[in-house]
C-alpha positions in Angstrom: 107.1 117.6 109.7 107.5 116.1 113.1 110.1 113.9 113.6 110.8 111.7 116.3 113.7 112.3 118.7 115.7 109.4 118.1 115.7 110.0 114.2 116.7 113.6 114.8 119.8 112.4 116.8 121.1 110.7 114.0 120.1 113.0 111.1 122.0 116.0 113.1 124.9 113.5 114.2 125.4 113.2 110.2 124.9 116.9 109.8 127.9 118.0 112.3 130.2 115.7 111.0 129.3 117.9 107.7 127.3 115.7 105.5 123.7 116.3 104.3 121.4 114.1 105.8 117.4 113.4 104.9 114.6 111.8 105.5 113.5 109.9 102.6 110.8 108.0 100.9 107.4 106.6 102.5 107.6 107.8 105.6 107.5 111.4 104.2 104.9 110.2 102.5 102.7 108.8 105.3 103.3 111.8 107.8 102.2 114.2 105.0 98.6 112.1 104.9 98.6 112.9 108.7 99.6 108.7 109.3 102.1 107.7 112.1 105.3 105.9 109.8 106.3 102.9 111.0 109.7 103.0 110.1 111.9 106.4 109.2 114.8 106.2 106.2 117.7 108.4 106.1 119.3 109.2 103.0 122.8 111.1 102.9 125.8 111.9 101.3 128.6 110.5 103.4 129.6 107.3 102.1 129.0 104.5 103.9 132.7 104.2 105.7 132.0 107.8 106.4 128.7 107.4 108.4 130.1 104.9 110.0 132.6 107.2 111.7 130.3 109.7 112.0 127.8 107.1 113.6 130.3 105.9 115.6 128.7 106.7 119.6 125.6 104.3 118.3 125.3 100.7 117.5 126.2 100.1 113.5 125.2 97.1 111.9 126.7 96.9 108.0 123.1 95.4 106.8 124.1 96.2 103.1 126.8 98.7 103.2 128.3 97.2 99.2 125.0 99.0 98.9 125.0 101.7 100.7 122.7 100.9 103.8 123.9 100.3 107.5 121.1 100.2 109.9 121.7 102.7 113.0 120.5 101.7 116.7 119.0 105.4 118.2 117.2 104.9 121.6 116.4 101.3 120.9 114.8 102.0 117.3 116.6 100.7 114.3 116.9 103.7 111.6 118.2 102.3 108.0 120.9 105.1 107.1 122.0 104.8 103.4 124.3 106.5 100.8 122.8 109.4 97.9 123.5 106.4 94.7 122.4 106.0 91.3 121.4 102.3 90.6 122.8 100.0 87.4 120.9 97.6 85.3 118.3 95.3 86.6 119.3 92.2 85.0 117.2 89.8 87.2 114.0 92.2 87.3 114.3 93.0 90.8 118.3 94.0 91.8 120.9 96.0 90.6 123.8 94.2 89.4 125.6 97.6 90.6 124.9 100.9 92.6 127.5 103.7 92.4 127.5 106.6 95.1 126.5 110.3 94.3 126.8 113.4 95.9 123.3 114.4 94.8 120.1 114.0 96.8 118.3 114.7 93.2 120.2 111.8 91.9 119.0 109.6 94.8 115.5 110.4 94.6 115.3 110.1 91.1 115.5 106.3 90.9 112.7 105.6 93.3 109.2 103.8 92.0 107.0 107.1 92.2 106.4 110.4 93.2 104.6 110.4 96.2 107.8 108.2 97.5 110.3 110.3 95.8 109.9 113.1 98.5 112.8 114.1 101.3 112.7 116.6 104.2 115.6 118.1 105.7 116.3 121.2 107.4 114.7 123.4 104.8 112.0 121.8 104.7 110.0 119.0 102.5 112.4 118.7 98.6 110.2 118.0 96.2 111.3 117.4 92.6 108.8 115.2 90.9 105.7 116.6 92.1 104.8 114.2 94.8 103.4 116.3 97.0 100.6 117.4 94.4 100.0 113.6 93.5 99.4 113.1 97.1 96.6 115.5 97.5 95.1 114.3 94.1 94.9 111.0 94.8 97.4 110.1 92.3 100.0 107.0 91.9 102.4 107.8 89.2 106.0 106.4 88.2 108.7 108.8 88.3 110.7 109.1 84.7 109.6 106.8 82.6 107.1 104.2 83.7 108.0 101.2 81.4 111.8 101.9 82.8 110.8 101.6 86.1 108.5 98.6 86.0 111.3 96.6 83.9 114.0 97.8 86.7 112.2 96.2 89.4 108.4 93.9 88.7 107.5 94.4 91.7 106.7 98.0 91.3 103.6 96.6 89.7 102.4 95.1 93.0 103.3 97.7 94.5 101.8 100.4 92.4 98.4 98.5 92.9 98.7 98.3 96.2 99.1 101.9 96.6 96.0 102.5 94.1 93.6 100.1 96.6 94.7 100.7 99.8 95.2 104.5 99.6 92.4 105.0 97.5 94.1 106.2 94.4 94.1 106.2 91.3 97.2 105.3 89.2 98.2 107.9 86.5 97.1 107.0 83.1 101.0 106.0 81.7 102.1 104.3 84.7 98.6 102.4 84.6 98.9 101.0 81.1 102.9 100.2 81.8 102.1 97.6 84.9 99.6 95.8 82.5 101.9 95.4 79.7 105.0 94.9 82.0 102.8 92.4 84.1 104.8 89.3 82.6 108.1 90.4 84.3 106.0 89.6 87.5 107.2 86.4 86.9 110.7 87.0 87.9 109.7 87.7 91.4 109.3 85.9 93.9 106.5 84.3 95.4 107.2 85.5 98.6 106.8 88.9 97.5 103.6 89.1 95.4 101.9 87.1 98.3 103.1 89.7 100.8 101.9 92.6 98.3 98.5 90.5 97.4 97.6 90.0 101.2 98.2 93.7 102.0 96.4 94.9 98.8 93.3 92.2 99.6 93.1 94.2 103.1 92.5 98.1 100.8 89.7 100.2 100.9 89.6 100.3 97.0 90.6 96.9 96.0 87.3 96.0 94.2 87.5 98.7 91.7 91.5 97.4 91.7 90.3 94.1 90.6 88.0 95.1 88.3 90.5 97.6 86.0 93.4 95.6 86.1 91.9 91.9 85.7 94.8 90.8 83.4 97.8 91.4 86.4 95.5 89.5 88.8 95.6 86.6 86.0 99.2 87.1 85.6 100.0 86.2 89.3 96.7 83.4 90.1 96.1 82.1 86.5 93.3 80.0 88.6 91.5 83.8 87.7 92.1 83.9 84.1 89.2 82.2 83.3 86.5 83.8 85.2 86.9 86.9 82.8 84.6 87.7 80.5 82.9 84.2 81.8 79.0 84.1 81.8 77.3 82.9 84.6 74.1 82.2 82.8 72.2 82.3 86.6 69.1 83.9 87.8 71.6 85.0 91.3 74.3 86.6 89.0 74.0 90.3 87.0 78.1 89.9 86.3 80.5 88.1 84.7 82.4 85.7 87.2 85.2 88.0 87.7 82.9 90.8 88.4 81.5 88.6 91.0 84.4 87.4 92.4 85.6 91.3 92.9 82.1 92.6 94.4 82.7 89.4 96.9 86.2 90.2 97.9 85.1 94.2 97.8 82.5 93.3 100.3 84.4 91.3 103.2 85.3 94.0 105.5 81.5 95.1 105.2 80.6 91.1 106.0 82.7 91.2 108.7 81.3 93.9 110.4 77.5 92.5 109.6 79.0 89.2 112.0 79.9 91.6 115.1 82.9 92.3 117.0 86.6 93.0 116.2 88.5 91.3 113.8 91.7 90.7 113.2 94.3 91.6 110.1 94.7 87.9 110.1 91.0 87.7 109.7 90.9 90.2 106.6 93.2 88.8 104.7 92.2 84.8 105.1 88.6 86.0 104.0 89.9 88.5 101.5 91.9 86.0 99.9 88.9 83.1 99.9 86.4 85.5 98.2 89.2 86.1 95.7 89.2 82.4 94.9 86.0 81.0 96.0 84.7 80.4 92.5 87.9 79.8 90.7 86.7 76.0 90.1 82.7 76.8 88.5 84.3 76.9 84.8 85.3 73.1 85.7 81.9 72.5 86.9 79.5 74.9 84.7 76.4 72.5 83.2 73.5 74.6 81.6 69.7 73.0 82.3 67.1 72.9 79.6 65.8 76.2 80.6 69.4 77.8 80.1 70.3 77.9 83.7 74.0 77.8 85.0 74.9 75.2 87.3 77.7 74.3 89.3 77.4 71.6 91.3 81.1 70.4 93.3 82.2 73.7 92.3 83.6 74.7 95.7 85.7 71.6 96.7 87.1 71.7 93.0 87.7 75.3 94.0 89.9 74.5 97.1 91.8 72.1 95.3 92.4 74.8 92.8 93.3 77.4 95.7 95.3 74.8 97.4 97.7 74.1 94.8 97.9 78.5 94.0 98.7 79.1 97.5 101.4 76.4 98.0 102.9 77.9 94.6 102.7 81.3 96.5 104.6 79.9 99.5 102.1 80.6 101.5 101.9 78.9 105.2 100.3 76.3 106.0 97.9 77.0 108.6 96.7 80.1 106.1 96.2 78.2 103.6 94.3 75.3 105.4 92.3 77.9 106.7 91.6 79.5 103.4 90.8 76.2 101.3 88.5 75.4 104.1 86.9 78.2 103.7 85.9 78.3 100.4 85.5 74.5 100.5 81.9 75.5 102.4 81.5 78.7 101.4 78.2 77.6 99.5 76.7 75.0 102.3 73.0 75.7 102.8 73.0 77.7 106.8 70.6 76.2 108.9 69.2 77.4 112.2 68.9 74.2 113.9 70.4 73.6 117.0 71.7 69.8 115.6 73.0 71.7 112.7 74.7 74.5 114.4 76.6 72.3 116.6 77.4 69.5 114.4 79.2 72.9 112.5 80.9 73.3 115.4 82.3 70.3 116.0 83.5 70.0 112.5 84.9 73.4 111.9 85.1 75.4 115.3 85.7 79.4 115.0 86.1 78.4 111.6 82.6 78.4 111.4 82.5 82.0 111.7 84.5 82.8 108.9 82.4 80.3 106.6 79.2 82.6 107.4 81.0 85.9 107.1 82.3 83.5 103.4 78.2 83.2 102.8 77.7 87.2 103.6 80.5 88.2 101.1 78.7 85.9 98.5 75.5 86.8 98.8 76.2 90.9 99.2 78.0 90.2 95.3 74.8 88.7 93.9 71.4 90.3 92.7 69.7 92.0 95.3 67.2 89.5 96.5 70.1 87.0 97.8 70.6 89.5 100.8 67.3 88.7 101.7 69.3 85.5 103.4 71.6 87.4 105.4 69.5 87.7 108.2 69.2 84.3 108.8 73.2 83.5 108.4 73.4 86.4 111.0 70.8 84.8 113.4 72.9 81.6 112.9 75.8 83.5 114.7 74.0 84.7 117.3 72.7 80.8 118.1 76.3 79.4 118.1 77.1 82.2 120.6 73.9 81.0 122.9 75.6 77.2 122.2 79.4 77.9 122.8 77.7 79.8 126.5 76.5 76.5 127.3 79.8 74.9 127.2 78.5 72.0 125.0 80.5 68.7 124.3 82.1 69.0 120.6 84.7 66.7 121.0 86.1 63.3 122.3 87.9 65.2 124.7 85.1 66.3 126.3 83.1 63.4 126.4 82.4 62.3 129.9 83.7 58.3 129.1 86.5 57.6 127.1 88.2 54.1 125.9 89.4 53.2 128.9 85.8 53.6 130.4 84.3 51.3 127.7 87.0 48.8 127.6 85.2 46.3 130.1 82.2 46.1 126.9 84.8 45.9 124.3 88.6 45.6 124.1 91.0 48.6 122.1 90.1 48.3 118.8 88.6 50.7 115.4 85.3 49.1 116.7 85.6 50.7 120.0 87.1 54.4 117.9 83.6 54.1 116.3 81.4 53.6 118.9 82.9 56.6 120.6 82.5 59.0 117.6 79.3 57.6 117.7 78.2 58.2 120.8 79.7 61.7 120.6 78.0 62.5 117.3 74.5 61.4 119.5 75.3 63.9 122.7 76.5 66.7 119.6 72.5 65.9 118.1 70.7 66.5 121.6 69.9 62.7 121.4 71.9 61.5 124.6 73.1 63.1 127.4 76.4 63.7 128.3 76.9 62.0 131.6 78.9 58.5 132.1 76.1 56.0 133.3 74.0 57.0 130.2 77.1 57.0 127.8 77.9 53.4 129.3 74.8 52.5 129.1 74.1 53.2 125.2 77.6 52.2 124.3 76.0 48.7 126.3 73.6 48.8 123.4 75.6 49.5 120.2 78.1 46.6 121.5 75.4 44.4 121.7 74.0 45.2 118.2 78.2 44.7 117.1 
């Protein structure tokens, strides 16, 4: 393994002062799939007093040292250095009440989640006791010792143990699998904090459709706004699923809609769009009505839906410009896309680069649906490609840029709501191509709609 410089200086500073000294956990596992870690762990057997001392010619912050753990300063990168220690009984789901200090690295690694994090490397080379390194080339996420142990030390193991399963691509070992479904209740001693921060990286994996689709009862467990798309019949001449299965074709197809719209986009992006498609139909079984032919309908379904997804994400903790962004989204994910030029910019005016993500919204829909609804893509792709022709232009969207404002006007008709609404209207006119947007005209029709007052 290569190991950066400044983690070497403090693994061999340990070593001299004659303590054992390894790296530890996932940054093992990330440089063994050939991925840059972010972060590198050291785990050792000098207590924490001890590698304080022996840490001494760096800067020491005591970040949990009742624990275990100070974080080390080495060339400006911080480097969490903590004690070999066996942990005591999770009480809360999440902490132990108490960790005592061992002398054993096997000891150490033994109470990790799983075995593809349960892996250390030292100066003989990569230790591994629980078969990580074969898990990691078969693709495999599995609990070391006993999975029902594990998952009832710490919940969110279970997020995390997805996670791993959609965003590495791998499957999770058959035991550990069937533990996180019937641990999933414990999820509810975590915080919301954390299963959002799990969820949004999970929404971002390569495999999280087939995620969604085996363990639909976890998803349920943390949105309950999901529960009752399972098993639910669409009864709708666009659907061959269930509305689950819909709902994780959608989400699996955002990074594929994304690209369809052009250009880079963001993490930020991903995850607002992931997490839309996840919940974009989570109000039709409020809204389901079957014609006399049998069809499914579900008219109001989508602003019932954001109301829905406004209230989970606020229960989440999540911020608020996400979650605006997100509701919004899936509050128009299902308005019909024209081509129009009126159209197109009254959609800009109203939603701005939002806009973008309520077509890439309409992609993701449309690619989980029978095959003849991508038949429409085209045309929500050719609406893109118009609103770049229309932003080039540099049109007016907004009051702002309106060439008059109040103070222009105010000779016609003094401050008032009257004199708000004539301006929205004449904006809303120069937005339709119906007036242009130069003062003497805007004075002039503003002239006429006082007159009509």
């Amino acid at each position: 393994m290569d190991i950066p410089n400044y983690a070497k200086a403090v693994m061999q500073t340990l070593e001299n002062a004659g303590y054992e000294a390894y790296i530890v956990g996932g940054c093992v596992r990330d440089t063994l799939m050939g991925k840059l870690p972010h972060d590198y762990d050291i785990a050792s057997s000098a207590l924490p007093e001890e590698a304080k001392r022996a840490l001494s010619g760096f800067k020491v912050i005591e970040t949990g040292i009742k624990h275990g753990t100070i974080t080390v300063i080495s060339n400006g990168q911080q480097i969490e250095v903590t004690t070999y220690r066996i942990d005591g009984d999770y009480s809360d789901g999440r902490h132990p009440e108490s960790v005592s200090f061992t002398q054993k690295l096997e000891n150490d690694l033994a109470r990790r989640d799983f075995t593809i994090n349960g892996m250390a490397y030292g100066r003989e080379g990569i230790i591994d006791i629980f078969g990580g390194r074969e898990d990691l080339k078969r693709g495999i996420i599995r609990c070391i010792g006993e999975p029902e142990k594990r998952f009832s030390e710490d919940a969110l193991r279970i997020m995390r143990a997805i996670r791993f399963s959609a965003v590495l691509g791998f499957e999770i070992e058959e035991s550990t699998a069937r533990s996180a479904s019937e641990c999933r209740s414990l999820l509810k001693k975590i915080s919301a904090e954390r299963i959002l921060a799990e969820l949004k990286q999970l929404i971002r994996g390569k495999d999280t459709e087939r995620v969604l689709l085996q363990f639909p009862e976890i998803f349920a467990e943390i949105l309950p706004e999901l529960a009752c798309e399972i098993g639910f019949e669409q009864y709708s001449r666009y659907h061959d699923s269930t509305l689950y299965e819909h709902t994780a074709r959608a989400v699996g197809a955002v990074r594929s809609a994304l690209e369809k719209t052009g250009g880079e986009h963001s993490e930020e992006a991903e995850t607002a769009l992931g997490l839309a498609m996840l919940l974009h139909d989570c109000g039709k079984v409020r809204r389901q009505s079957r014609s006399a032919d049998g069809e499914g309908h579900y008219y109001g379904h989508a602003a019932v839906g954001a109301e829905m997804t406004d209230a989970a994400l606020r229960r989440l903790k999540c911020s608020n410009t996400e979650r605006e962004r997100i509701c919004k989204i899936i509050k128009y994910h299902d308005i019909p896309i024209e081509l129009s030029g009126k159209f197109l910019r009254r959609q800009l005016a109203k939603h701005g680069d939002l806009f973008r993500d309520i077509v890439a919204a309409h992609i993701a829909d449309d690619m989980a649906k029978r095959e003849f609804c991508r038949e429409r893509i085209p045309t929500y792709l050719k609406a893109l490609e118009k609103i770049k022709e229309i932003e080039d232009e540099k049109p007016c969207l907004t009051l702002k840029e309106l060439a008059v404002n109040g103070s222009d006007l105010t000779d016609m008709i003094p401050p008032s709501p009257e004199l708000g609404r004539i301006l929205r209207k004449l904006l809303m006119e120069v937005i339709d191509g119906k007036l242009e947007n130069e003062k003497g005209a805007l004075k002039a029709r503003a002239a006429e709609l006082t007159a009509r007052c």
